[in-house]
C-alpha positions as CSV (number, residue, x, y, z in Angstrom):
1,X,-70.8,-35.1,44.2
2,X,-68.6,-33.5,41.4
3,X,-64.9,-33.6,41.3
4,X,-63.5,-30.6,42.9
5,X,-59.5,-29.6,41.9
6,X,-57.3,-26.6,41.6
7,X,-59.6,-25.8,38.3
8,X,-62.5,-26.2,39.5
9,X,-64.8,-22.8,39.4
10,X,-65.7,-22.0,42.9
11,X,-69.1,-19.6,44.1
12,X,-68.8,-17.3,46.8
13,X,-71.7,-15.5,47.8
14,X,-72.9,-13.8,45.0
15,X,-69.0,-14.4,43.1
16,X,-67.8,-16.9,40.7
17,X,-63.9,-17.5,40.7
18,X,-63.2,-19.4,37.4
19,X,-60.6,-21.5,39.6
20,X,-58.8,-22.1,43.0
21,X,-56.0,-20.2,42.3
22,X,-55.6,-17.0,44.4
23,X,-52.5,-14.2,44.0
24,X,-51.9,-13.6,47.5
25,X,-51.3,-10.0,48.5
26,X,-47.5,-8.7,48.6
27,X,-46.4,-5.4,49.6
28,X,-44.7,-3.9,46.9
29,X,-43.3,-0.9,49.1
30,X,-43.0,1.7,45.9
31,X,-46.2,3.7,46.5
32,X,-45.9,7.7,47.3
33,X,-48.6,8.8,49.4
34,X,-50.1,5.8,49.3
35,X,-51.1,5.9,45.6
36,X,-51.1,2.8,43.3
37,X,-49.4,3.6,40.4
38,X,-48.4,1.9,37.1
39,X,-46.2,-0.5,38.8
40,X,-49.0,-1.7,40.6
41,X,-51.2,-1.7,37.6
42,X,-48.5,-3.8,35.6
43,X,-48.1,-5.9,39.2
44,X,-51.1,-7.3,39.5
45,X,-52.9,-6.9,36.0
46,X,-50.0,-9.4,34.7
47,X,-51.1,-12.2,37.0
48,X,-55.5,-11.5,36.1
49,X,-54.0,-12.5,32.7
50,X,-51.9,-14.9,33.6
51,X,-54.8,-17.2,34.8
52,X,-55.4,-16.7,38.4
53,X,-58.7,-16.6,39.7
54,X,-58.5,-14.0,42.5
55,X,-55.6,-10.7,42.5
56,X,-56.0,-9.1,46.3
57,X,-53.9,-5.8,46.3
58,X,-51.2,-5.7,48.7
59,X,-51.8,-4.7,52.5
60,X,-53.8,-1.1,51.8
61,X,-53.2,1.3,55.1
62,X,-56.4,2.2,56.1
63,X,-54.7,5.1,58.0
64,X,-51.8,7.2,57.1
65,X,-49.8,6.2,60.5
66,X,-50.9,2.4,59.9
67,X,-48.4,1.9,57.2
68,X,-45.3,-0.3,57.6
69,X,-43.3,2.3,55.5
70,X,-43.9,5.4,54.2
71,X,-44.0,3.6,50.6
72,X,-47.1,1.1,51.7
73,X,-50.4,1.4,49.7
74,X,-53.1,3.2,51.4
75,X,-56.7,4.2,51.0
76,X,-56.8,6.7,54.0
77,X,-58.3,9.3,51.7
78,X,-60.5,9.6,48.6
79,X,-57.5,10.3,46.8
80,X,-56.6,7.0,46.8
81,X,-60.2,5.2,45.2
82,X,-59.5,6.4,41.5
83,X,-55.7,4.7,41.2
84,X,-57.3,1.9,42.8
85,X,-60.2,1.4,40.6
86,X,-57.7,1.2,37.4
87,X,-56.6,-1.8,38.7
88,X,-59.9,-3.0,39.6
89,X,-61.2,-2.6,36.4
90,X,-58.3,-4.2,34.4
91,X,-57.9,-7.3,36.9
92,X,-62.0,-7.7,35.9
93,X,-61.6,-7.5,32.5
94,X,-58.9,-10.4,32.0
95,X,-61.5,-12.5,34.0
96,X,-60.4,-12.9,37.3
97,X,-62.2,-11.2,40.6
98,X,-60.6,-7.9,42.0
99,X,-59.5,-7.8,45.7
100,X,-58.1,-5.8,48.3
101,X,-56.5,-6.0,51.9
102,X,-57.5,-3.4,54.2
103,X,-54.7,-3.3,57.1
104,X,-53.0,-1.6,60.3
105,X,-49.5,-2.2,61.0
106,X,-49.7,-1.5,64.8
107,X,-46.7,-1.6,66.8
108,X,-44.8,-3.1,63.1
109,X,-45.6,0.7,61.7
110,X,-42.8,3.3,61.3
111,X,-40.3,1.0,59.3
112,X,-37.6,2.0,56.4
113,X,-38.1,0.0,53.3
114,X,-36.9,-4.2,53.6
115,X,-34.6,-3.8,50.9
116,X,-32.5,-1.0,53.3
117,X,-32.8,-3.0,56.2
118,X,-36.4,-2.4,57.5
119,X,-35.3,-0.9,60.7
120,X,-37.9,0.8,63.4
121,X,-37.7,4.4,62.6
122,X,-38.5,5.8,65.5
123,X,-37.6,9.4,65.6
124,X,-39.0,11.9,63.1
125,X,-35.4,12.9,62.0
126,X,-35.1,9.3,61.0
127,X,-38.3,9.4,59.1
128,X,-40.8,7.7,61.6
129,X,-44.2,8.4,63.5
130,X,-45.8,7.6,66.0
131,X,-47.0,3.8,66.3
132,X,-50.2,2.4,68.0
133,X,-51.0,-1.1,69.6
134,X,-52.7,-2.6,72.1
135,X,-50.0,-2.1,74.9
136,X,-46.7,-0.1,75.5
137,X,-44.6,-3.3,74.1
138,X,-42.1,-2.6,71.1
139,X,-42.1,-5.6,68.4
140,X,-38.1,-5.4,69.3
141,X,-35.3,-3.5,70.2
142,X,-34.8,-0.8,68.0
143,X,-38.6,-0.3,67.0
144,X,-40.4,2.3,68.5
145,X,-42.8,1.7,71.5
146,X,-46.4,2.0,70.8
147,X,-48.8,4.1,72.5
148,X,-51.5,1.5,74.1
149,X,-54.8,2.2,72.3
150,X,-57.3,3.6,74.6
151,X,-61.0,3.6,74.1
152,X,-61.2,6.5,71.9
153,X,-58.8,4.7,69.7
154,X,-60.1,1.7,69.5
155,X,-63.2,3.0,67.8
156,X,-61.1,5.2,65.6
157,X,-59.5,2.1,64.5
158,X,-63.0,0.3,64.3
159,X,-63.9,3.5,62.1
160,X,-61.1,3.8,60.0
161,X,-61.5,0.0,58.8
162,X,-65.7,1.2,58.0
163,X,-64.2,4.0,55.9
164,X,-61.6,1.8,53.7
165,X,-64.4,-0.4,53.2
166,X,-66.7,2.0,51.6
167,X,-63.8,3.3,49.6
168,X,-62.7,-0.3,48.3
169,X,-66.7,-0.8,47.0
170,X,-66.1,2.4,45.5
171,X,-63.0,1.4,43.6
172,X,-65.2,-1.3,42.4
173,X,-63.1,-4.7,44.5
174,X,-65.2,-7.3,45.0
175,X,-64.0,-9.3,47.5
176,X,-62.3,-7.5,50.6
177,X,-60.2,-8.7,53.6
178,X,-59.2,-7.9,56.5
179,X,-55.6,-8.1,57.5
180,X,-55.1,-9.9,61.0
181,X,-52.1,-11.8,60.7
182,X,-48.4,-11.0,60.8
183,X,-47.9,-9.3,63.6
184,X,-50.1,-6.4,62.7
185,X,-52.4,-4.3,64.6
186,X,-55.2,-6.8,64.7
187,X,-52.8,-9.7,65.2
188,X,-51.4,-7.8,68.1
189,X,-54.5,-7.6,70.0
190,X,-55.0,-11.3,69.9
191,X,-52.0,-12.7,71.2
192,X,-51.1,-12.3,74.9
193,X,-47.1,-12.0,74.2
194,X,-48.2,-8.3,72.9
195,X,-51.8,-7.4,74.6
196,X,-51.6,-6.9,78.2
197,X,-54.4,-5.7,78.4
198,X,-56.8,-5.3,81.9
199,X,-59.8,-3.8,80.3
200,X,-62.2,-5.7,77.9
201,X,-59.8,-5.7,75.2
202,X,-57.2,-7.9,77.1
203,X,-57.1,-10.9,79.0
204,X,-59.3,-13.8,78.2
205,X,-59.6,-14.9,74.8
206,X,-62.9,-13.5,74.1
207,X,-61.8,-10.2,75.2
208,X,-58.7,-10.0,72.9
209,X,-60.9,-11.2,69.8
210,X,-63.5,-8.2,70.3
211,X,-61.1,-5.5,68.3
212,X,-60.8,-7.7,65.5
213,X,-64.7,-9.2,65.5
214,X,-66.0,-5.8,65.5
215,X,-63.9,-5.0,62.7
216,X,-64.8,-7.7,60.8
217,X,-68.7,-7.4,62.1
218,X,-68.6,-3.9,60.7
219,X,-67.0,-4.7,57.2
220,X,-69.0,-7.5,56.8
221,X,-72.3,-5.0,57.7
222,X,-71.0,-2.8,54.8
223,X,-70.6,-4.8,52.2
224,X,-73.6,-5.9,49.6
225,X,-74.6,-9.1,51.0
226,X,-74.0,-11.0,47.5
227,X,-69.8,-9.9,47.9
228,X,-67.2,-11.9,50.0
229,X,-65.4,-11.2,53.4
230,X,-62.0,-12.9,54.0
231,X,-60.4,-12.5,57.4
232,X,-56.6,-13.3,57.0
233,X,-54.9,-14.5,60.3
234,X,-51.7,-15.8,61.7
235,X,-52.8,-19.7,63.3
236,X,-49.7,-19.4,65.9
237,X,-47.1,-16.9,66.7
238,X,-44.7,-20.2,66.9
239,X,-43.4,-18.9,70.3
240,X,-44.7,-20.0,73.9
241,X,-47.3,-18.6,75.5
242,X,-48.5,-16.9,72.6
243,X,-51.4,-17.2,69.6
244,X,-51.7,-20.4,68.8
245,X,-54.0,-23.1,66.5
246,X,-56.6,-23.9,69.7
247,X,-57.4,-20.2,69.8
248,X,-57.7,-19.9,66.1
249,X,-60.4,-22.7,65.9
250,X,-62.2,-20.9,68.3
251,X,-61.5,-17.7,66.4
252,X,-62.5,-19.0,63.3
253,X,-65.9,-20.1,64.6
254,X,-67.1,-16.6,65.6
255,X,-65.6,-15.4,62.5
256,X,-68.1,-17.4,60.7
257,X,-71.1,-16.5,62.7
258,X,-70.7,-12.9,61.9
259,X,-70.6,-13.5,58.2
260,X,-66.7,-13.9,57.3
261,X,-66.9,-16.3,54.3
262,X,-63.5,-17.4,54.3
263,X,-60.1,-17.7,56.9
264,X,-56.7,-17.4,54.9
265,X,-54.6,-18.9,57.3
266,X,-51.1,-17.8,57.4
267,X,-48.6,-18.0,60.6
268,X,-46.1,-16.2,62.7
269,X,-45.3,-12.7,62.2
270,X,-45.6,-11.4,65.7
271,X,-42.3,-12.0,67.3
272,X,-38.9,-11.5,65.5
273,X,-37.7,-14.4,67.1
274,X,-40.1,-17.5,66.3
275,X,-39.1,-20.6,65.9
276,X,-40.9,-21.3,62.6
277,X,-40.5,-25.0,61.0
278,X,-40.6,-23.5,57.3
279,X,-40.9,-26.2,54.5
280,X,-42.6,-26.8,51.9
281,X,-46.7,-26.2,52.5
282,X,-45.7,-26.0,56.3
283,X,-49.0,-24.1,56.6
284,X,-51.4,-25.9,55.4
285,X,-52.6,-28.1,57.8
286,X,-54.0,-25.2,59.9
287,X,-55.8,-24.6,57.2
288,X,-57.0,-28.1,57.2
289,X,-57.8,-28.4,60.9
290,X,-59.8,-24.8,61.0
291,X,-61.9,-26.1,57.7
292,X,-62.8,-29.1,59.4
293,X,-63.4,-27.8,63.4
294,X,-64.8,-24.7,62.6
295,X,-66.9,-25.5,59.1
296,X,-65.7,-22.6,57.8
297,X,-63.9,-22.4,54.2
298,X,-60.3,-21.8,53.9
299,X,-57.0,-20.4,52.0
300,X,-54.1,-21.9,52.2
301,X,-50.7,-20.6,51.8
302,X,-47.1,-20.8,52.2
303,X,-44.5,-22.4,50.1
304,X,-47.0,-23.9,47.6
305,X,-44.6,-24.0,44.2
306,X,-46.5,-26.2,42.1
307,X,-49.3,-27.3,40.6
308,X,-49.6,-31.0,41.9
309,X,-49.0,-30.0,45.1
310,X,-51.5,-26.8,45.0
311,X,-54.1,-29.6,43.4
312,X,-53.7,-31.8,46.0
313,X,-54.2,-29.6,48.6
314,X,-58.4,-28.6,47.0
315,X,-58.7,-32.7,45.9
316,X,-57.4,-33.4,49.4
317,X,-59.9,-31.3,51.4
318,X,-57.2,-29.4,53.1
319,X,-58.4,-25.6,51.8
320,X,-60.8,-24.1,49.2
321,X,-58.7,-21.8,47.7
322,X,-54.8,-21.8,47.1
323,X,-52.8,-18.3,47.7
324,X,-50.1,-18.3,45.7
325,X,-47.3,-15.4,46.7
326,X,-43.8,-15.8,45.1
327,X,-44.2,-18.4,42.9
328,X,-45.9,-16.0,41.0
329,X,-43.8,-13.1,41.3
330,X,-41.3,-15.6,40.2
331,X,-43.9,-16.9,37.2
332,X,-46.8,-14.6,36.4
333,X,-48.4,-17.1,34.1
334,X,-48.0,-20.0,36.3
335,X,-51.9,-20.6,36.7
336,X,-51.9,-21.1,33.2
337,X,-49.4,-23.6,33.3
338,X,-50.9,-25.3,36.0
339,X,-54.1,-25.7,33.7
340,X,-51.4,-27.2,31.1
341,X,-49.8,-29.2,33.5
342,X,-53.2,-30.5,35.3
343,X,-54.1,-31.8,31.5
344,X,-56.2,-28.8,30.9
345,X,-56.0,-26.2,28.0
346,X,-54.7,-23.1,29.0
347,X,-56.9,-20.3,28.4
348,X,-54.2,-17.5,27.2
349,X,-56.0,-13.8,26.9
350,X,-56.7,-13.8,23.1
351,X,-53.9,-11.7,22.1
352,X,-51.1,-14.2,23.6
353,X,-53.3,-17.7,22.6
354,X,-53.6,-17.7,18.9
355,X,-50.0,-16.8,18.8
356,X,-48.8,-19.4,21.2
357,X,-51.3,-22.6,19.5
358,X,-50.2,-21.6,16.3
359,X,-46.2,-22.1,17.1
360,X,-47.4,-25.5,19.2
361,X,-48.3,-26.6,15.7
Protein backbone atom coordinates (compact mmCIF):
# COMPACT_ATOMS: atom_id res chain seq x y z
CA UNK A 1 0.00 0.00 0.00
CA UNK A 2 1.21 3.74 -0.49
CA UNK A 3 2.48 5.89 2.14
CA UNK A 4 -0.23 7.89 3.64
CA UNK A 5 0.90 11.41 5.62
CA UNK A 6 -0.48 14.81 6.41
CA UNK A 7 0.14 15.52 2.44
CA UNK A 8 -1.22 12.96 1.25
CA UNK A 9 -4.36 13.70 -1.25
CA UNK A 10 -7.32 12.00 0.24
CA UNK A 11 -10.89 10.99 -2.00
CA UNK A 12 -14.09 11.26 -0.50
CA UNK A 13 -16.96 10.26 -2.32
CA UNK A 14 -16.89 11.87 -5.38
CA UNK A 15 -14.12 14.81 -3.60
CA UNK A 16 -10.45 15.11 -3.80
CA UNK A 17 -8.80 17.03 -0.79
CA UNK A 18 -5.18 17.86 -2.02
CA UNK A 19 -4.13 17.08 1.71
CA UNK A 20 -5.15 16.15 5.32
CA UNK A 21 -5.31 19.36 6.57
CA UNK A 22 -8.70 20.61 7.54
CA UNK A 23 -9.62 24.42 8.97
CA UNK A 24 -11.98 23.55 11.54
CA UNK A 25 -15.07 25.73 11.94
CA UNK A 26 -14.87 28.76 14.48
CA UNK A 27 -17.60 31.08 15.27
CA UNK A 28 -16.54 34.28 14.48
CA UNK A 29 -19.65 36.05 16.28
CA UNK A 30 -19.64 39.35 13.91
CA UNK A 31 -22.43 38.50 11.53
CA UNK A 32 -25.81 40.77 11.41
CA UNK A 33 -28.68 38.85 10.62
CA UNK A 34 -26.87 36.14 10.03
CA UNK A 35 -25.10 37.28 6.90
CA UNK A 36 -21.43 36.47 6.09
CA UNK A 37 -19.76 39.43 5.27
CA UNK A 38 -16.24 40.52 4.24
CA UNK A 39 -14.77 39.47 7.38
CA UNK A 40 -15.78 36.12 6.78
CA UNK A 41 -14.74 36.20 3.21
CA UNK A 42 -11.09 37.49 4.31
CA UNK A 43 -11.60 34.72 7.39
CA UNK A 44 -11.62 31.83 5.68
CA UNK A 45 -10.49 32.70 1.96
CA UNK A 46 -6.90 33.47 3.78
CA UNK A 47 -6.49 29.97 5.07
CA UNK A 48 -7.88 28.20 1.11
CA UNK A 49 -4.70 30.08 0.23
CA UNK A 50 -2.79 29.42 2.85
CA UNK A 51 -2.75 25.56 1.97
CA UNK A 52 -5.37 23.83 3.77
CA UNK A 53 -7.24 21.28 2.20
CA UNK A 54 -10.79 21.72 3.53
CA UNK A 55 -12.35 25.55 5.01
CA UNK A 56 -15.84 24.45 6.86
CA UNK A 57 -17.71 27.84 7.70
CA UNK A 58 -18.31 28.41 11.26
CA UNK A 59 -21.52 26.87 13.05
CA UNK A 60 -24.33 28.27 10.42
CA UNK A 61 -27.91 28.61 12.45
CA UNK A 62 -30.19 26.74 10.62
CA UNK A 63 -32.93 28.65 12.51
CA UNK A 64 -33.08 32.24 13.53
CA UNK A 65 -33.71 31.17 17.42
CA UNK A 66 -30.90 28.35 17.04
CA UNK A 67 -28.11 30.81 17.25
CA UNK A 68 -25.79 31.11 20.18
CA UNK A 69 -25.82 34.95 19.75
CA UNK A 70 -27.52 37.23 17.88
CA UNK A 71 -24.12 37.73 15.82
CA UNK A 72 -23.83 33.70 14.76
CA UNK A 73 -23.92 32.88 11.00
CA UNK A 74 -27.09 31.63 9.72
CA UNK A 75 -28.78 30.29 6.70
CA UNK A 76 -32.41 30.36 8.00
CA UNK A 77 -33.48 32.20 4.86
CA UNK A 78 -32.54 32.57 1.16
CA UNK A 79 -31.11 35.70 2.08
CA UNK A 80 -28.29 34.12 3.45
CA UNK A 81 -27.18 31.58 0.14
CA UNK A 82 -25.65 34.54 -2.04
CA UNK A 83 -22.97 35.90 0.94
CA UNK A 84 -22.45 32.37 1.36
CA UNK A 85 -21.64 31.37 -2.03
CA UNK A 86 -18.85 34.26 -2.29
CA UNK A 87 -17.03 32.44 -0.01
CA UNK A 88 -17.72 29.25 -1.57
CA UNK A 89 -16.48 30.24 -4.67
CA UNK A 90 -13.18 31.95 -3.51
CA UNK A 91 -12.27 29.02 -1.00
CA UNK A 92 -12.65 26.72 -4.59
CA UNK A 93 -10.66 28.75 -6.53
CA UNK A 94 -7.36 28.81 -4.22
CA UNK A 95 -7.83 24.92 -4.42
CA UNK A 96 -9.09 23.81 -1.42
CA UNK A 97 -12.84 22.15 -0.96
CA UNK A 98 -15.65 24.55 0.41
CA UNK A 99 -17.57 23.48 3.59
CA UNK A 100 -20.22 24.35 5.91
CA UNK A 101 -21.70 23.44 9.49
CA UNK A 102 -25.26 23.43 9.75
CA UNK A 103 -26.17 23.79 13.65
CA UNK A 104 -28.81 24.34 16.60
CA UNK A 105 -27.70 25.75 19.67
CA UNK A 106 -30.51 24.24 21.87
CA UNK A 107 -30.68 25.04 25.40
CA UNK A 108 -26.82 26.98 24.72
CA UNK A 109 -29.00 29.64 22.46
CA UNK A 110 -29.83 33.20 23.69
CA UNK A 111 -26.17 34.19 24.71
CA UNK A 112 -24.29 37.78 24.61
CA UNK A 113 -21.19 37.73 22.65
CA UNK A 114 -17.92 35.60 24.56
CA UNK A 115 -15.82 38.56 24.47
CA UNK A 116 -18.67 40.43 26.98
CA UNK A 117 -19.05 37.62 29.07
CA UNK A 118 -21.35 35.21 27.12
CA UNK A 119 -23.96 35.28 29.71
CA UNK A 120 -27.67 33.55 29.17
CA UNK A 121 -29.77 36.28 28.03
CA UNK A 122 -32.85 35.33 29.06
CA UNK A 123 -35.21 38.08 29.02
CA UNK A 124 -36.13 40.02 25.88
CA UNK A 125 -35.08 43.33 27.61
CA UNK A 126 -31.65 41.72 27.90
CA UNK A 127 -31.61 40.78 24.31
CA UNK A 128 -32.69 37.00 24.44
CA UNK A 129 -35.39 34.49 23.00
CA UNK A 130 -36.78 31.77 23.64
CA UNK A 131 -34.51 28.54 23.80
CA UNK A 132 -35.42 24.86 22.81
CA UNK A 133 -34.06 21.35 23.96
CA UNK A 134 -34.96 18.24 24.62
CA UNK A 135 -36.08 18.83 28.32
CA UNK A 136 -36.92 21.77 30.77
CA UNK A 137 -33.10 21.70 32.02
CA UNK A 138 -31.08 25.08 31.75
CA UNK A 139 -27.23 24.46 30.65
CA UNK A 140 -26.64 26.57 34.08
CA UNK A 141 -27.65 29.03 36.42
CA UNK A 142 -28.23 32.12 34.76
CA UNK A 143 -29.17 30.62 31.27
CA UNK A 144 -32.58 30.45 30.30
CA UNK A 145 -34.68 27.22 30.67
CA UNK A 146 -35.58 25.55 27.53
CA UNK A 147 -38.91 24.66 26.37
CA UNK A 148 -38.76 20.56 26.04
CA UNK A 149 -39.31 19.90 22.26
CA UNK A 150 -42.43 18.18 21.63
CA UNK A 151 -43.31 16.19 18.59
CA UNK A 152 -44.24 18.97 16.41
CA UNK A 153 -40.82 20.33 17.16
CA UNK A 154 -38.93 17.75 16.64
CA UNK A 155 -39.82 17.52 13.05
CA UNK A 156 -39.45 21.24 12.66
CA UNK A 157 -36.08 20.75 13.72
CA UNK A 158 -35.69 17.64 11.44
CA UNK A 159 -37.09 20.18 8.70
CA UNK A 160 -35.14 23.03 9.37
CA UNK A 161 -31.77 20.97 8.98
CA UNK A 162 -33.44 19.61 5.20
CA UNK A 163 -33.85 23.31 4.33
CA UNK A 164 -30.09 24.55 5.30
CA UNK A 165 -29.03 21.61 3.41
CA UNK A 166 -30.62 22.56 0.21
CA UNK A 167 -29.46 26.11 0.71
CA UNK A 168 -25.69 25.05 1.47
CA UNK A 169 -25.76 22.96 -2.28
CA UNK A 170 -27.14 26.12 -3.46
CA UNK A 171 -24.28 28.24 -2.19
CA UNK A 172 -22.22 25.71 -4.05
CA UNK A 173 -20.32 23.86 -0.44
CA UNK A 174 -19.27 20.72 -1.09
CA UNK A 175 -18.90 18.96 1.85
CA UNK A 176 -21.51 19.64 4.72
CA UNK A 177 -21.78 18.70 8.40
CA UNK A 178 -23.86 18.42 10.88
CA UNK A 179 -23.09 19.94 14.19
CA UNK A 180 -23.72 17.49 17.20
CA UNK A 181 -21.22 18.20 19.61
CA UNK A 182 -20.62 20.87 22.17
CA UNK A 183 -23.44 20.96 24.01
CA UNK A 184 -25.77 21.89 21.25
CA UNK A 185 -29.08 20.93 20.35
CA UNK A 186 -28.21 17.57 18.86
CA UNK A 187 -25.57 16.93 21.58
CA UNK A 188 -28.26 17.65 24.09
CA UNK A 189 -30.55 15.02 23.01
CA UNK A 190 -27.85 12.35 23.29
CA UNK A 191 -26.67 12.61 26.64
CA UNK A 192 -28.84 11.66 29.65
CA UNK A 193 -27.47 14.63 32.08
CA UNK A 194 -29.73 16.94 29.67
CA UNK A 195 -32.55 14.45 27.90
CA UNK A 196 -35.00 13.21 30.31
CA UNK A 197 -36.90 12.23 28.06
CA UNK A 198 -40.00 9.31 28.60
CA UNK A 199 -41.10 9.16 24.98
CA UNK A 200 -39.02 7.71 22.09
CA UNK A 201 -36.64 10.50 22.09
CA UNK A 202 -35.36 9.70 25.67
CA UNK A 203 -34.24 6.92 27.62
CA UNK A 204 -32.31 4.19 26.00
CA UNK A 205 -29.57 4.93 23.86
CA UNK A 206 -31.20 4.16 20.67
CA UNK A 207 -33.94 6.44 21.55
CA UNK A 208 -31.74 9.47 22.23
CA UNK A 209 -29.71 8.89 18.94
CA UNK A 210 -33.06 8.99 16.68
CA UNK A 211 -33.16 13.05 16.64
CA UNK A 212 -29.75 13.26 15.47
CA UNK A 213 -29.92 9.94 12.94
CA UNK A 214 -32.79 11.31 11.29
CA UNK A 215 -31.13 14.44 10.87
CA UNK A 216 -28.24 13.06 9.50
CA UNK A 217 -30.46 10.37 7.42
CA UNK A 218 -32.19 13.28 5.82
CA UNK A 219 -29.02 15.36 4.91
CA UNK A 220 -27.33 12.60 3.76
CA UNK A 221 -30.77 11.80 1.46
CA UNK A 222 -30.28 15.40 0.03
CA UNK A 223 -27.14 15.61 -0.91
CA UNK A 224 -25.72 14.37 -4.56
CA UNK A 225 -24.46 10.98 -3.73
CA UNK A 226 -20.83 11.86 -5.13
CA UNK A 227 -20.53 14.88 -2.07
CA UNK A 228 -19.48 14.19 1.57
CA UNK A 229 -21.44 14.03 4.98
CA UNK A 230 -19.49 14.69 8.21
CA UNK A 231 -21.31 14.34 11.52
CA UNK A 232 -19.28 16.28 14.19
CA UNK A 233 -19.78 14.98 17.89
CA UNK A 234 -18.62 15.39 21.31
CA UNK A 235 -17.07 11.46 22.42
CA UNK A 236 -17.83 12.32 26.26
CA UNK A 237 -19.38 15.02 28.20
CA UNK A 238 -16.26 14.29 30.74
CA UNK A 239 -18.86 14.34 33.62
CA UNK A 240 -20.59 11.12 35.30
CA UNK A 241 -23.38 9.69 34.15
CA UNK A 242 -23.28 11.38 30.95
CA UNK A 243 -22.22 10.96 27.02
CA UNK A 244 -19.42 9.04 26.89
CA UNK A 245 -16.78 7.05 24.37
CA UNK A 246 -18.90 3.40 24.60
CA UNK A 247 -21.92 5.26 23.35
CA UNK A 248 -20.10 7.12 20.64
CA UNK A 249 -18.74 3.82 19.12
CA UNK A 250 -22.07 2.70 18.97
CA UNK A 251 -23.12 5.97 17.61
CA UNK A 252 -20.57 6.05 15.10
CA UNK A 253 -21.61 2.68 13.67
CA UNK A 254 -25.19 3.73 12.77
CA UNK A 255 -23.75 6.88 11.63
CA UNK A 256 -22.04 5.00 9.00
CA UNK A 257 -24.83 2.75 7.96
CA UNK A 258 -26.88 5.73 6.99
CA UNK A 259 -24.22 7.11 4.78
CA UNK A 260 -22.14 9.69 7.11
CA UNK A 261 -18.69 9.50 5.49
CA UNK A 262 -16.81 10.83 8.23
CA UNK A 263 -17.10 11.41 12.47
CA UNK A 264 -15.03 14.62 13.60
CA UNK A 265 -14.65 13.75 17.02
CA UNK A 266 -14.40 16.53 19.42
CA UNK A 267 -15.43 16.39 23.41
CA UNK A 268 -17.20 18.08 26.22
CA UNK A 269 -19.27 21.04 25.74
CA UNK A 270 -22.43 19.95 27.51
CA UNK A 271 -21.87 20.76 31.10
CA UNK A 272 -20.08 24.05 32.38
CA UNK A 273 -18.48 22.15 34.89
CA UNK A 274 -16.44 19.09 33.16
CA UNK A 275 -13.65 17.98 34.27
CA UNK A 276 -11.66 18.00 31.03
CA UNK A 277 -7.89 16.68 31.06
CA UNK A 278 -6.87 19.31 28.23
CA UNK A 279 -3.32 18.77 26.82
CA UNK A 280 -1.90 18.61 23.97
CA UNK A 281 -3.94 16.27 21.18
CA UNK A 282 -6.05 15.11 24.37
CA UNK A 283 -8.65 14.26 21.79
CA UNK A 284 -7.30 12.18 19.54
CA UNK A 285 -7.45 8.87 20.67
CA UNK A 286 -11.36 8.94 20.49
CA UNK A 287 -10.72 9.49 17.26
CA UNK A 288 -8.58 6.54 17.10
CA UNK A 289 -10.74 4.11 18.90
CA UNK A 290 -14.08 5.07 16.81
CA UNK A 291 -11.80 4.67 13.41
CA UNK A 292 -10.91 1.35 14.54
CA UNK A 293 -14.40 -0.09 16.40
CA UNK A 294 -16.73 1.38 14.17
CA UNK A 295 -14.66 1.37 10.54
CA UNK A 296 -15.63 4.50 9.98
CA UNK A 297 -13.13 7.46 8.92
CA UNK A 298 -12.27 10.16 11.22
CA UNK A 299 -11.13 13.91 12.13
CA UNK A 300 -9.21 14.64 14.69
CA UNK A 301 -8.94 17.68 16.72
CA UNK A 302 -7.92 19.59 19.58
CA UNK A 303 -4.65 21.18 20.53
CA UNK A 304 -2.83 19.86 17.31
CA UNK A 305 0.02 22.82 16.93
CA UNK A 306 2.34 21.36 14.65
CA UNK A 307 3.08 19.66 11.87
CA UNK A 308 4.98 16.54 13.21
CA UNK A 309 2.53 15.95 15.51
CA UNK A 310 -0.54 16.52 12.98
CA UNK A 311 1.67 13.93 10.62
CA UNK A 312 1.88 11.56 13.07
CA UNK A 313 -1.48 11.43 13.87
CA UNK A 314 -2.54 10.28 9.62
CA UNK A 315 1.01 8.01 9.48
CA UNK A 316 -0.08 6.69 12.81
CA UNK A 317 -3.55 5.56 11.89
CA UNK A 318 -5.18 7.54 14.56
CA UNK A 319 -7.64 9.86 12.09
CA UNK A 320 -7.92 10.65 8.34
CA UNK A 321 -8.11 14.11 8.38
CA UNK A 322 -6.49 16.77 10.89
CA UNK A 323 -8.81 19.87 11.98
CA UNK A 324 -6.85 22.50 12.74
CA UNK A 325 -8.73 25.52 14.78
CA UNK A 326 -6.36 28.13 16.47
CA UNK A 327 -3.25 27.32 15.25
CA UNK A 328 -4.46 28.73 12.28
CA UNK A 329 -6.13 31.77 13.41
CA UNK A 330 -2.83 32.11 15.02
CA UNK A 331 -0.95 31.14 11.45
CA UNK A 332 -3.08 31.23 8.33
CA UNK A 333 -0.31 29.88 6.19
CA UNK A 334 0.64 27.21 8.49
CA UNK A 335 -0.40 24.27 6.05
CA UNK A 336 2.11 25.59 3.87
CA UNK A 337 4.61 25.51 6.32
CA UNK A 338 3.81 22.19 7.28
CA UNK A 339 4.52 21.11 3.47
CA UNK A 340 7.95 23.04 4.15
CA UNK A 341 8.60 21.58 7.29
CA UNK A 342 7.37 17.86 6.23
CA UNK A 343 10.31 18.29 3.31
CA UNK A 344 7.83 19.20 0.75
CA UNK A 345 7.65 22.37 -1.47
CA UNK A 346 5.22 24.69 -0.50
CA UNK A 347 2.70 25.42 -3.07
CA UNK A 348 2.25 29.39 -2.49
CA UNK A 349 -0.88 30.80 -4.76
CA UNK A 350 1.09 32.25 -7.65
CA UNK A 351 1.03 35.69 -6.78
CA UNK A 352 2.87 35.06 -3.21
CA UNK A 353 5.35 32.03 -4.74
CA UNK A 354 7.44 33.65 -7.32
CA UNK A 355 8.04 36.41 -4.99
CA UNK A 356 8.86 34.34 -1.99
CA UNK A 357 11.50 31.57 -4.29
CA UNK A 358 12.98 34.46 -5.70
CA UNK A 359 14.13 36.10 -2.15
CA UNK A 360 15.02 32.20 -1.00
CA UNK A 361 17.65 32.66 -3.72
Amino acid sequence: MPEVDLLSPLTIRGVRFRNRIVMSPMCQYVAKEGLADDWHLVHLGSRAAGGVALVVVEATAVTRDGRITNSDLGIWTDDHVGPLARIARFVESQGAVAGIQLAHAGRKASCDLPWKGGAGLTTPAAGGWPVVGPSAIAFDDGHPVPAALDAAGIDGVVAAFEVATRRALAAGFRVIEVHAAHGYLLHEFLSPLSNTRTDDYGGSLENRMRLLLRVAGSVRGLVPAKLPVFVRISATDWADGGWDADQSVVLARRLKEVGIDLVDVSSGGLVPKARIPVGRGYQVPFARRLRDEAGVMTGAVGLITDARQADGIVTGGDADLVFVARELLREPYWALKAQQELGEEPTWPISYGYAVKRRAK
